[in-house]
KOLZAFI-789119 format. One record per residue (C-alpha): residue number from 0; residue in three letters; x, y, z. Coordinates in pm, whole numbers. Layout:
N
- NUM | ALA | X | Y | Z .
...
This chain:
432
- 0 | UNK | -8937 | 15669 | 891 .
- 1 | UNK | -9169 | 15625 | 1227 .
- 2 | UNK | -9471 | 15884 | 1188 .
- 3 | UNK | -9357 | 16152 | 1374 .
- 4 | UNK | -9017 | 16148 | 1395 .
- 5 | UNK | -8745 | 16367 | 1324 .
- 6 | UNK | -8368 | 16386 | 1325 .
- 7 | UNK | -8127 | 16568 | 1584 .
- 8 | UNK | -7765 | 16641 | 1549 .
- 9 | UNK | -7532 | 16418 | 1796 .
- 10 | UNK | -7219 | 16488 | 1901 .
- 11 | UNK | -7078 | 16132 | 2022 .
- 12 | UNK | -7318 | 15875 | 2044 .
- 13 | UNK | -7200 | 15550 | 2264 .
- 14 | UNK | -7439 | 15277 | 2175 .
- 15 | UNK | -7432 | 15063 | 2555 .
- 16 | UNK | -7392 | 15184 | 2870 .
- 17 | UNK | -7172 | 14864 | 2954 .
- 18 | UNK | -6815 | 14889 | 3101 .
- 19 | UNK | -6671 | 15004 | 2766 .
- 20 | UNK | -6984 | 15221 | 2724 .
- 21 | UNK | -6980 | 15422 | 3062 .
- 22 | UNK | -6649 | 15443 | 3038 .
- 23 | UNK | -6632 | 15575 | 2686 .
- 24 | UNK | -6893 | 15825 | 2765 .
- 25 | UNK | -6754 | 15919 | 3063 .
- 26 | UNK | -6402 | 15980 | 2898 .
- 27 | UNK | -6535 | 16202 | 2577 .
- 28 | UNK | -6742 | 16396 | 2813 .
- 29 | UNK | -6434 | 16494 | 3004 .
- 30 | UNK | -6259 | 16614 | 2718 .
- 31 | UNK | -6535 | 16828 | 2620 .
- 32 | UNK | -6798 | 16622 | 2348 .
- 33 | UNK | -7124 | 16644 | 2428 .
- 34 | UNK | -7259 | 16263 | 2497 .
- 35 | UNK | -7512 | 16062 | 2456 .
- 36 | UNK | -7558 | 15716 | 2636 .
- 37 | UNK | -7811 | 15501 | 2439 .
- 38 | UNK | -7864 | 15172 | 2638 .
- 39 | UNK | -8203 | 14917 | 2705 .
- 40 | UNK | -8175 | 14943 | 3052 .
- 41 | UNK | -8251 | 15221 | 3320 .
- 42 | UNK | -7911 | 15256 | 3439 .
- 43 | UNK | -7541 | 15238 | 3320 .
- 44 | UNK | -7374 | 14937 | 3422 .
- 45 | UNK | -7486 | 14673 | 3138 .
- 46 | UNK | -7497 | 14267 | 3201 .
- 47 | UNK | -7156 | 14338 | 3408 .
- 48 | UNK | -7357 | 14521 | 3653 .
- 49 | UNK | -7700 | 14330 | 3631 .
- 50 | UNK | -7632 | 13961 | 3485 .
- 51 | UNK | -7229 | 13906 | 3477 .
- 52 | UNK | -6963 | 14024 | 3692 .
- 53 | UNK | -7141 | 14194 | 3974 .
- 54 | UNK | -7428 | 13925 | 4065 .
- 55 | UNK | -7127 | 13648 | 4037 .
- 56 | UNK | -6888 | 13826 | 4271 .
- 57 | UNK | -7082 | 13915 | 4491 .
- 58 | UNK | -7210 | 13560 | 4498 .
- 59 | UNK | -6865 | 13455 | 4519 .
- 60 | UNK | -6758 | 13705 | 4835 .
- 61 | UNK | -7057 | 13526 | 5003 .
- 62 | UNK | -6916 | 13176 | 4949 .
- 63 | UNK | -6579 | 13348 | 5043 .
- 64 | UNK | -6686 | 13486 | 5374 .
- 65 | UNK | -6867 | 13123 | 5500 .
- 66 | UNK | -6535 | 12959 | 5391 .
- 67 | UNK | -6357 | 13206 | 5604 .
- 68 | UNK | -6596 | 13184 | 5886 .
- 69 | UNK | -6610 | 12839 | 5925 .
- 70 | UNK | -6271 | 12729 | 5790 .
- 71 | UNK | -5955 | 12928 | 5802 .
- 72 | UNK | -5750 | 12676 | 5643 .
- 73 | UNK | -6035 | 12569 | 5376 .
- 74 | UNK | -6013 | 12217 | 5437 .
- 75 | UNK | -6253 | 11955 | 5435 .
- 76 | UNK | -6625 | 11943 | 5261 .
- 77 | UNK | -6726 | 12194 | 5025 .
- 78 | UNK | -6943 | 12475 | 5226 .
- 79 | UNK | -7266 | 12626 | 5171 .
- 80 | UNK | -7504 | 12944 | 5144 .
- 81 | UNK | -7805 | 13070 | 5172 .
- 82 | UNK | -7979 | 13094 | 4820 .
- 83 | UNK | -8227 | 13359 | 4949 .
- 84 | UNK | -7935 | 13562 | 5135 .
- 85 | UNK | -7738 | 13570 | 4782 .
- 86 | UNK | -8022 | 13730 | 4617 .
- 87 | UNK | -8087 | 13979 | 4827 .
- 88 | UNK | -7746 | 14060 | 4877 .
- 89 | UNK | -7665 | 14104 | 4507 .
- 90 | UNK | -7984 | 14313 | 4395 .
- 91 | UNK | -7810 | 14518 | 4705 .
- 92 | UNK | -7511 | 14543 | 4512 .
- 93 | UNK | -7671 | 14646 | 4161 .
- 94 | UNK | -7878 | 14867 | 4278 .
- 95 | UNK | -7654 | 15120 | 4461 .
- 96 | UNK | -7389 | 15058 | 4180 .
- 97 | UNK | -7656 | 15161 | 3908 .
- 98 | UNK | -7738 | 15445 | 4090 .
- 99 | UNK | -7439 | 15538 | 4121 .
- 100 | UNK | -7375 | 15499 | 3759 .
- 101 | UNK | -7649 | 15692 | 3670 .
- 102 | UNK | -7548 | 15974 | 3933 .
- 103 | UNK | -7170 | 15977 | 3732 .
- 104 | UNK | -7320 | 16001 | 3411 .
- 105 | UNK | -7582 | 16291 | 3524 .
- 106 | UNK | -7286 | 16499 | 3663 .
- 107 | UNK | -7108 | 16483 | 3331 .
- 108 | UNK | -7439 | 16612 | 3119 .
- 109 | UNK | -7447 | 16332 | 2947 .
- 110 | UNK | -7806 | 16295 | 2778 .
- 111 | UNK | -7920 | 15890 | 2844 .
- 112 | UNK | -8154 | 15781 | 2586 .
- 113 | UNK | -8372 | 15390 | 2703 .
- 114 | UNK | -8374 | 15230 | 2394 .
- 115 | UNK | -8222 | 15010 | 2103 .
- 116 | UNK | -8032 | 15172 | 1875 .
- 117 | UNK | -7995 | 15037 | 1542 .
- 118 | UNK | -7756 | 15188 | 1215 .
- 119 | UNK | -7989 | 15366 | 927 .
- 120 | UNK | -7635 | 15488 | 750 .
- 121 | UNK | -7274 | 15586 | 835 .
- 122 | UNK | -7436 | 15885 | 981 .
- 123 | UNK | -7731 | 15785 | 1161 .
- 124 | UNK | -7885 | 15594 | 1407 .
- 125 | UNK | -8257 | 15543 | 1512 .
- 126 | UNK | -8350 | 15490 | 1841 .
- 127 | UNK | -8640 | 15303 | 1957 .
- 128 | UNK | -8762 | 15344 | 2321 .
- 129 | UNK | -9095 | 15545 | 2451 .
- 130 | UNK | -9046 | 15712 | 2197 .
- 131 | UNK | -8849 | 15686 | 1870 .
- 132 | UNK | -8582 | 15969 | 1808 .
- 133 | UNK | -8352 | 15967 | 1488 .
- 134 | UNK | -7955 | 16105 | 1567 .
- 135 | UNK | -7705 | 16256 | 1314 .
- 136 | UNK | -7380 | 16165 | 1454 .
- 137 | UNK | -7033 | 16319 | 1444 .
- 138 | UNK | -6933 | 15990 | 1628 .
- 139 | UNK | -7059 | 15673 | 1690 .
- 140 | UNK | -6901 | 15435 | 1940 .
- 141 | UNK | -7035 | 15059 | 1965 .
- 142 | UNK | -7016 | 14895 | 2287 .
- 143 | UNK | -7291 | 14656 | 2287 .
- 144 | UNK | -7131 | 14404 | 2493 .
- 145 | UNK | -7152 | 13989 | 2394 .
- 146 | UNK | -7328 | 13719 | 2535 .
- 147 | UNK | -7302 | 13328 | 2604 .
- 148 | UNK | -7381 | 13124 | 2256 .
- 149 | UNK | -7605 | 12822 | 2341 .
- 150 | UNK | -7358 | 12514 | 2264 .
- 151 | UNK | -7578 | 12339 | 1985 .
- 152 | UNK | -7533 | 11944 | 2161 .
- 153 | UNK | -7724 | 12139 | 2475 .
- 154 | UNK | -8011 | 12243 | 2307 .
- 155 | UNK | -8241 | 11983 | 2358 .
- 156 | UNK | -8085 | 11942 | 2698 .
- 157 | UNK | -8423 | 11977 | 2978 .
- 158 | UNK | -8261 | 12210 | 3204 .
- 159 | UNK | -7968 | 12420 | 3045 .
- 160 | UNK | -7831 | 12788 | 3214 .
- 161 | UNK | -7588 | 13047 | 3168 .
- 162 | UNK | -7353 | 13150 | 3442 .
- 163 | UNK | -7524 | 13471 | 3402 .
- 164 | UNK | -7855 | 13296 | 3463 .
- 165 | UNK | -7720 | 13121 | 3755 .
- 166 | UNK | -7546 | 13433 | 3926 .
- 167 | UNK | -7882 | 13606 | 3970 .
- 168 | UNK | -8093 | 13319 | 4073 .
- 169 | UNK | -7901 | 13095 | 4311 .
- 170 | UNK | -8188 | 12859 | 4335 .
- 171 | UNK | -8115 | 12684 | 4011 .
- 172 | UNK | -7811 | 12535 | 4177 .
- 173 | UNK | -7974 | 12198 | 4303 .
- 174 | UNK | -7881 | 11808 | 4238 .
- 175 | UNK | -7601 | 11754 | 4069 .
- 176 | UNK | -7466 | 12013 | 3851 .
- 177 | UNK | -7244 | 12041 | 3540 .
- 178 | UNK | -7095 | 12317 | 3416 .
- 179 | UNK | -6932 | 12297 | 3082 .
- 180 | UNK | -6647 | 12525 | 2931 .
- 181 | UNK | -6309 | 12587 | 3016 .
- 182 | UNK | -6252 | 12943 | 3087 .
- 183 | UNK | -6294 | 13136 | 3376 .
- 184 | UNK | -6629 | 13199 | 3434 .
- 185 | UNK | -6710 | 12866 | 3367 .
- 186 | UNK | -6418 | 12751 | 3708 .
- 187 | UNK | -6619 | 13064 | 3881 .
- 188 | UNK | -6945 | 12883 | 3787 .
- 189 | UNK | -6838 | 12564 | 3898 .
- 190 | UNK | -6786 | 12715 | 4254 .
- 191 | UNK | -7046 | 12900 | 4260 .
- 192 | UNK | -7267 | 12566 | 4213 .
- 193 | UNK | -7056 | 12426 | 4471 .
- 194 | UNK | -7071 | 12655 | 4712 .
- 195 | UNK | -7485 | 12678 | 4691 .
- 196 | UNK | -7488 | 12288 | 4817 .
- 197 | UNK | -7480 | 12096 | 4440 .
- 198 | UNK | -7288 | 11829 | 4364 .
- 199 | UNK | -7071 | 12019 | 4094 .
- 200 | UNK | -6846 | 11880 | 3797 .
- 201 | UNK | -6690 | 12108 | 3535 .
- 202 | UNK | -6658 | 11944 | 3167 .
- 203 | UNK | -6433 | 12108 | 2951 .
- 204 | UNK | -6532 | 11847 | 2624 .
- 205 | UNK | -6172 | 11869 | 2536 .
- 206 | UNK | -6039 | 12185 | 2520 .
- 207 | UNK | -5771 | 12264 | 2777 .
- 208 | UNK | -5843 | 12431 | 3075 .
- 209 | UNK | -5743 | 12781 | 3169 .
- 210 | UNK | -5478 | 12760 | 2800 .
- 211 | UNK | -5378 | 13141 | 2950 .
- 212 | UNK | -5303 | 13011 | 3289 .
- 213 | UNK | -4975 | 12910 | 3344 .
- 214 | UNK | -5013 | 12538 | 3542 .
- 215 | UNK | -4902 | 12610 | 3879 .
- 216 | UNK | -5147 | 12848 | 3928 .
- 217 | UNK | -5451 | 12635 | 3707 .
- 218 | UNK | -5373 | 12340 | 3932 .
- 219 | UNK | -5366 | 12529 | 4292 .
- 220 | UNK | -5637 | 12706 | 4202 .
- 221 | UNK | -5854 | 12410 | 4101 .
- 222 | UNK | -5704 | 12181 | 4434 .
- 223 | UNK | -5763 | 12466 | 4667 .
- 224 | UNK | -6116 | 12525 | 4574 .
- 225 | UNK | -6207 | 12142 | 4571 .
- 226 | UNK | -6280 | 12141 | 4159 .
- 227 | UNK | -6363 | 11776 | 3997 .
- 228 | UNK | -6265 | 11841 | 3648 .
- 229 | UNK | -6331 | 11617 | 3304 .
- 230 | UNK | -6111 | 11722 | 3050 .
- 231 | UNK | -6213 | 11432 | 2809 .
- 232 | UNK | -6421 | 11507 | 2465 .
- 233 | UNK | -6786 | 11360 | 2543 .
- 234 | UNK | -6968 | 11113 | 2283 .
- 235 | UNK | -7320 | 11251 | 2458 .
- 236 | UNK | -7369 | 11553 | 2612 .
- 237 | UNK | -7360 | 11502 | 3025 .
- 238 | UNK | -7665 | 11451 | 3171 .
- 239 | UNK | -7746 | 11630 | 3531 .
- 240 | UNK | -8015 | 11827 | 3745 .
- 241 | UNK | -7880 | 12125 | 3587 .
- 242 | UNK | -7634 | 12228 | 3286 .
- 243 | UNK | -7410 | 12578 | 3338 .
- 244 | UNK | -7370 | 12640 | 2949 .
- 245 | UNK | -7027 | 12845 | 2961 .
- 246 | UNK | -6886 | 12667 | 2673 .
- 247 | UNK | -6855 | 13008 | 2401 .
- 248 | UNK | -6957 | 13381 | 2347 .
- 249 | UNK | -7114 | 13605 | 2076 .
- 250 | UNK | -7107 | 14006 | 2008 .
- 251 | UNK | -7466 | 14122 | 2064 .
- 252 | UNK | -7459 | 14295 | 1737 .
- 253 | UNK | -7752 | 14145 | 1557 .
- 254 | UNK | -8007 | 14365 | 1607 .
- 255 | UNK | -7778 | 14692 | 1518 .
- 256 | UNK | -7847 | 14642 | 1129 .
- 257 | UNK | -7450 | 14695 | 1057 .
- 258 | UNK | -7479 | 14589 | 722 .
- 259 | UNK | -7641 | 14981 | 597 .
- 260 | UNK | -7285 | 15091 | 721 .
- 261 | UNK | -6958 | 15007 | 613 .
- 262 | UNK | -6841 | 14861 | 935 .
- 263 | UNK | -6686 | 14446 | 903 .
- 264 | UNK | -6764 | 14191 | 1067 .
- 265 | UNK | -6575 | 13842 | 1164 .
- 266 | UNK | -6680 | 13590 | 1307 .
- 267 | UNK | -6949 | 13751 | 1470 .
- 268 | UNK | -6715 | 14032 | 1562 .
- 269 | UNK | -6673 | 14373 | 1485 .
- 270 | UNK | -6325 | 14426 | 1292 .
- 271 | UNK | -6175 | 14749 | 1442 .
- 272 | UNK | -5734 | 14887 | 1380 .
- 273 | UNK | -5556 | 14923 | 1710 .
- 274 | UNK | -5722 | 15276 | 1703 .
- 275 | UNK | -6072 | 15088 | 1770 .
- 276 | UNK | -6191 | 15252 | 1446 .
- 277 | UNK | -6394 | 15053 | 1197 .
- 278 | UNK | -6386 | 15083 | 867 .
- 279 | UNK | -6667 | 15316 | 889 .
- 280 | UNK | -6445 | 15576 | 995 .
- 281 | UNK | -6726 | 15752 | 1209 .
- 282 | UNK | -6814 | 15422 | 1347 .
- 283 | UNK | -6521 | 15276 | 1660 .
- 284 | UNK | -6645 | 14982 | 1893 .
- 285 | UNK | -6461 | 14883 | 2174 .
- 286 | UNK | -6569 | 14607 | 2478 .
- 287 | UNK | -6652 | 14268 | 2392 .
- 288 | UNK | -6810 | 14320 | 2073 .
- 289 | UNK | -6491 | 14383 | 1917 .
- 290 | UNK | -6403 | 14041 | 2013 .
- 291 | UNK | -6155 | 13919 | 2268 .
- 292 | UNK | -6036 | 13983 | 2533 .
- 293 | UNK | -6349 | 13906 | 2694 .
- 294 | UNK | -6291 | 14136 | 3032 .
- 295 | UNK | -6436 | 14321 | 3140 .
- 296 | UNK | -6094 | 14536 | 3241 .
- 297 | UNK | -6029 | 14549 | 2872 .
- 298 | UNK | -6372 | 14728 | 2804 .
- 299 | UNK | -6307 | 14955 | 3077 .
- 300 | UNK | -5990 | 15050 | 2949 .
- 301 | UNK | -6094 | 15012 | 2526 .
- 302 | UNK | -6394 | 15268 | 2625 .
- 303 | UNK | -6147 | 15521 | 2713 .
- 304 | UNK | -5925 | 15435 | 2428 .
- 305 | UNK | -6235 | 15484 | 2236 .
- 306 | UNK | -6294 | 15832 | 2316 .
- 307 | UNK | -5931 | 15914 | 2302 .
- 308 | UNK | -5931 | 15830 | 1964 .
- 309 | UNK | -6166 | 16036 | 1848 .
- 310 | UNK | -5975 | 16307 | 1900 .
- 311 | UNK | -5701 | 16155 | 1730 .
- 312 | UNK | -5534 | 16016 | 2041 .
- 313 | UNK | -5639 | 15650 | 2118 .
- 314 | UNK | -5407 | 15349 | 2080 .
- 315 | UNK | -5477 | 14988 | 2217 .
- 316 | UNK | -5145 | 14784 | 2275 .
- 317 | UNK | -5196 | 14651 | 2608 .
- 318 | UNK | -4853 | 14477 | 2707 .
- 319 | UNK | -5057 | 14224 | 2918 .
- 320 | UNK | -5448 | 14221 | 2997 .
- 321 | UNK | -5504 | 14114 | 3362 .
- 322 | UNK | -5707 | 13761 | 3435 .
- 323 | UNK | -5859 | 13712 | 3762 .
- 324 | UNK | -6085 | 13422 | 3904 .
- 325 | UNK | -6247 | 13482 | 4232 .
- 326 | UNK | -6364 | 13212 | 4490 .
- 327 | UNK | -6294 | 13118 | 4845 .
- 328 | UNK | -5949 | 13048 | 4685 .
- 329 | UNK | -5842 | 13379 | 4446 .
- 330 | UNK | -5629 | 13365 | 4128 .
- 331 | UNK | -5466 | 13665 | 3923 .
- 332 | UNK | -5225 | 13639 | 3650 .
- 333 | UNK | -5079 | 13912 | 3408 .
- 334 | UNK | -4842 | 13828 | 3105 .
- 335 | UNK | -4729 | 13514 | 2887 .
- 336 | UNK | -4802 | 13171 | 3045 .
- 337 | UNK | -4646 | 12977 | 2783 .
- 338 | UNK | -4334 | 12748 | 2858 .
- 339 | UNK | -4023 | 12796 | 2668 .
- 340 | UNK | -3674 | 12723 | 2714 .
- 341 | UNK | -3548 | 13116 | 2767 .
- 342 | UNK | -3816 | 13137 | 3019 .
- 343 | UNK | -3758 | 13094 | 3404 .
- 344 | UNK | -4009 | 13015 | 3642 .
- 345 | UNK | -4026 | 13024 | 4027 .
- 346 | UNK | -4306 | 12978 | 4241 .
- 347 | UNK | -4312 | 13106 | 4676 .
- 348 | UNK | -4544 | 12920 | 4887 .
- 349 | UNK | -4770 | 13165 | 5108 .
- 350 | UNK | -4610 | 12965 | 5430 .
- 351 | UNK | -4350 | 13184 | 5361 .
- 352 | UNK | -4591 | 13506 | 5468 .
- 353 | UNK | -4643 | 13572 | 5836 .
- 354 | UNK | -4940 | 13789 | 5777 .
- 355 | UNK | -5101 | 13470 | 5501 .
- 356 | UNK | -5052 | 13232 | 5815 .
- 357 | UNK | -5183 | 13433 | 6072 .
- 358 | UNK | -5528 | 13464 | 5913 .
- 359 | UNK | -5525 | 13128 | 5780 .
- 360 | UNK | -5451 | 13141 | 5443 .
- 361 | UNK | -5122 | 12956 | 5371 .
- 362 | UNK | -5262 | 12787 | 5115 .
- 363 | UNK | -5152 | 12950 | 4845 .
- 364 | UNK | -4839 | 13093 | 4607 .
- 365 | UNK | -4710 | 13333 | 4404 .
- 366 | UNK | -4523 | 13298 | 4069 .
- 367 | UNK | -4299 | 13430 | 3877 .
- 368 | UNK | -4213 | 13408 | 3473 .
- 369 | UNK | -3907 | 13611 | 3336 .
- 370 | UNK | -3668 | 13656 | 3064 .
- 371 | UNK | -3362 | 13437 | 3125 .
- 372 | UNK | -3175 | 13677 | 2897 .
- 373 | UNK | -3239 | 13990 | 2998 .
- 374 | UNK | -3423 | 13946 | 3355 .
- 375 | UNK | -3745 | 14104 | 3228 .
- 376 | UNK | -4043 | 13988 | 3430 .
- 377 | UNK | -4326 | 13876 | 3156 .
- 378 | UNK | -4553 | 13731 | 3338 .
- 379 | UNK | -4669 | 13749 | 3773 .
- 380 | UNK | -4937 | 13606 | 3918 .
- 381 | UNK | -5088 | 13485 | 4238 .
- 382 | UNK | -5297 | 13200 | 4384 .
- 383 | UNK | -5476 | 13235 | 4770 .
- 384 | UNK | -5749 | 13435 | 4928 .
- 385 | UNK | -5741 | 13807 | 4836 .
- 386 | UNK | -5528 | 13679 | 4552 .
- 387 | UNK | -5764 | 13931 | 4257 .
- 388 | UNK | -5598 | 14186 | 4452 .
- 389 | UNK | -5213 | 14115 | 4335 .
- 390 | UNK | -5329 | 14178 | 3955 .
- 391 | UNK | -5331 | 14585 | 3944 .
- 392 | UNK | -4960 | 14524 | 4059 .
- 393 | UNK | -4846 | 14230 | 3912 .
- 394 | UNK | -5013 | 14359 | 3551 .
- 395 | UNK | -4785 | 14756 | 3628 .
- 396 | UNK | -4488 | 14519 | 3699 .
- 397 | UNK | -4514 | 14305 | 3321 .
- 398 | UNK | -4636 | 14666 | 3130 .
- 399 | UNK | -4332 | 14855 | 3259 .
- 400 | UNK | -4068 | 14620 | 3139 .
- 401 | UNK | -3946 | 14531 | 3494 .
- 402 | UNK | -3655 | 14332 | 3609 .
- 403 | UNK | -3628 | 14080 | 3849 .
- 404 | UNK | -3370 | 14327 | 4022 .
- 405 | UNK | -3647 | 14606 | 4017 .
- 406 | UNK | -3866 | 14400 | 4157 .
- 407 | UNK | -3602 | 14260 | 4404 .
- 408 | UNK | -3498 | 14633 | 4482 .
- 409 | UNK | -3820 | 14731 | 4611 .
- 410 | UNK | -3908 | 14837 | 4995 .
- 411 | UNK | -4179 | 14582 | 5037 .
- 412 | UNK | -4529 | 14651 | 5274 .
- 413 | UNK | -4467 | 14384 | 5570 .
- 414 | UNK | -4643 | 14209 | 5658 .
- 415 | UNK | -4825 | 14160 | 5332 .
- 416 | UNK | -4901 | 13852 | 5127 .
- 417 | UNK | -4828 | 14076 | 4807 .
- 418 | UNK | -4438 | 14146 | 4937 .
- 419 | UNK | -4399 | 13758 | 4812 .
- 420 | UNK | -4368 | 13901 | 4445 .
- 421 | UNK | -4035 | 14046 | 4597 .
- 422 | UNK | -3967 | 13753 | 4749 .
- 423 | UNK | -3981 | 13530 | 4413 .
- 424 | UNK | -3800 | 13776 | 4289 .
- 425 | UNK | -3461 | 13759 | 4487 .
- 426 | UNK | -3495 | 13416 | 4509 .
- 427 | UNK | -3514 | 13399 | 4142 .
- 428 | UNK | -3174 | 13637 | 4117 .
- 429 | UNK | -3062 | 13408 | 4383 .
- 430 | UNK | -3076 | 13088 | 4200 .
- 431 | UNK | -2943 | 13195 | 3840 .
């Protein structure tokens, strides 16, 4: 024990102030715990708000807007920004959203420790900031977020980033950049690159590309945004000015000293039941840490789970988990991309929307995945500019079980480039 220090009972204590951490301590102070929000930084938001998904979209809405400025059709050679215009814009960004954050968590009394927390038992925690403090908790919630895991044939690479590295300081992007990995962030990366004025490639070293995407939308996605992919295995790494390491990710749970408690750990992830509970029973994690899905919707929504459950409520069974890429050229999709024979598929061109042509965005479609046998829509997505925005609907659509004749049924907005999920719909019913 630190000279000095002493312990204090805790009601819930959230260990990162993340999206699954905010949102955790948001939710338990609503139904009447009294919080506390222990987190490194001096506001709520974690490395979605200061390293991750803020920086890179707002990055992304800047290479958006020139596209749209200077091409409504996004043709021809890949455009660029300002480096020193990004920054500013996105410190813009974090800043009022962190103070904001902050502002939220004040109004719900929730007591915000600065410091890293680690486990001393089942029970307690220390926490070492200014000062170090010692909590006896009823509850303990982990949501300590993950990070990107250096690829080990990179290491001795000379100039080697993370996306997260590269969304905050646009000035790396120079030369001729690779990005390697095969998800999302690293396609958002790869544009990103692009769109600063590099020379961009995206190496996926043999893993397939987007595995949770169905193909029409991977390959519209990747045309429309002017993505040069290599999907072969390398012999030697790639060598370029730069390397965007998006290749794998890691819990940051190393320095919380899990093994005093009883919680498990896989794989570098925290094992948790469908209730997010560890087997520490006191002890629930939710958010990246507890492995994926690695979105940062899913924290969002496993923080309130989280805080639901300690009450006894909680229960994580998402029917689908949204995925959204963002870019000049959007992409959403929500439910099961694989191809099977039971499964029907249609795909509607954006030509067919009179608002998408009008502002110059015909390049595009929406698809469609359903149950042959019983018409159930599993899966609805979109590619095309403003194309994030169809997931909230398309994802309600898949977790309510609907039809292709609910979906046909319904009195569409017009003119919208969203009414085309109706409009894949009775074309669908149409054709079978």
């Amino acid at each position: 024990m630190v000279v000095g220090e002493f312990t204090q009972d805790a009601d819930v204590v959230v260990i990162g102030a993340g999206p699954a951490g905010y949102s955790c301590a948001f939710a338990a102070a609503e139904a009447g715990h009294e919080v506390t929000l222990v987190d490194p930084n001096a506001t709520p938001g974690g490395q979605c708000l200061t390293q991750a998904c803020i920086p890179s979209k707002a990055m992304l809405h800047v290479a958006a807007s020139a596209a749209t400025a200077t091409s409504a059709g996004l043709t021809g050679n890949p455009l660029t920004i300002d480096p020193s215009s990004v920054e500013s814009w996105v410190k813009r960004c974090t800043n009022r959203l962190g103070k904001g954050l902050a502002g939220a968590a004040d109004q719900r009394r929730i007591t915000q420790l600065r410091g890293q927390a680690r486990f001393l038992s089942n029970r307690e925690i220390q926490v070492a900031g200014e000062e170090v403090i010692r909590l006896r908790f009823k509850r303990a919630v982990v949501c300590t977020g993950s990070r990107p895991s250096p690829h080990p044939e990179l290491s001795n690479h000379q100039s080697v980033c993370t996306p997260e590295a590269l969304a905050v300081d646009p000035s790396l992007a120079v030369g001729r950049v690779v990005v390697v990995g095969h998800d999302v962030v690293a396609v958002e990366s790869a544009i990103m690159a692009q769109a600063l004025g590099a020379k961009v490639s995206l190496h996926t070293n043999g893993s397939v590309l987007l595995p949770d995407i169905p193909t029409e939308l991977r390959d519209a996605v990747l045309q429309f945004n002017h993505i040069e992919v290599d999907t072969a295995a390398w012999s030697t790494p790639p060598q370029a000015d730069l390397v965007v390491d998006a290749a794998r990710r890691q819990a940051n749970i190393e320095h919380l000293d899990l093994h005093v408690t009883d919680v498990q750990v896989k794989d570098n992830w925290i094992l948790t039941d469908a209730h997010l509970k560890t087997q520490a029973g006191r002890i629930l994690a939710a958010g990246d840490c507890a492995g994926p899905p690695l979105w940062a919707g899913a924290a969002l929504a496993q923080g309130r789970i989280a805080a639901e459950s300690i009450d006894g409520q909680g229960y994580w069974e998402p029917a689908s988990v949204p995925r959204v890429l963002f870019g000049p050229v959007e992409m959403s999709w929500s439910g099961d991309a694989a191809d099977e024979a039971d499964v029907g598929t249609i795909s509607v061109p954006w030509s067919y929307s009179g608002l998408a042509v009008a502002k110059g965005a015909a390049q595009g479609l929406t698809h469609l995945r359903w149950d042959r046998t019983h018409g159930t829509i599993i899966g609805a997505g979109a590619v095309g500019r403003g194309a994030a925005e169809f997931a909230t609907a398309a994802t309600l659509v898949v977790e309510l079980g609907a039809t292709l004749q609910d979906l046909a049924d319904m009195v569409p907005a017009h003119p919208t480039c969203s009414e085309l999920l109706l409009e894949a719909a009775q074309q669908a019913l149409s054709e079978s």
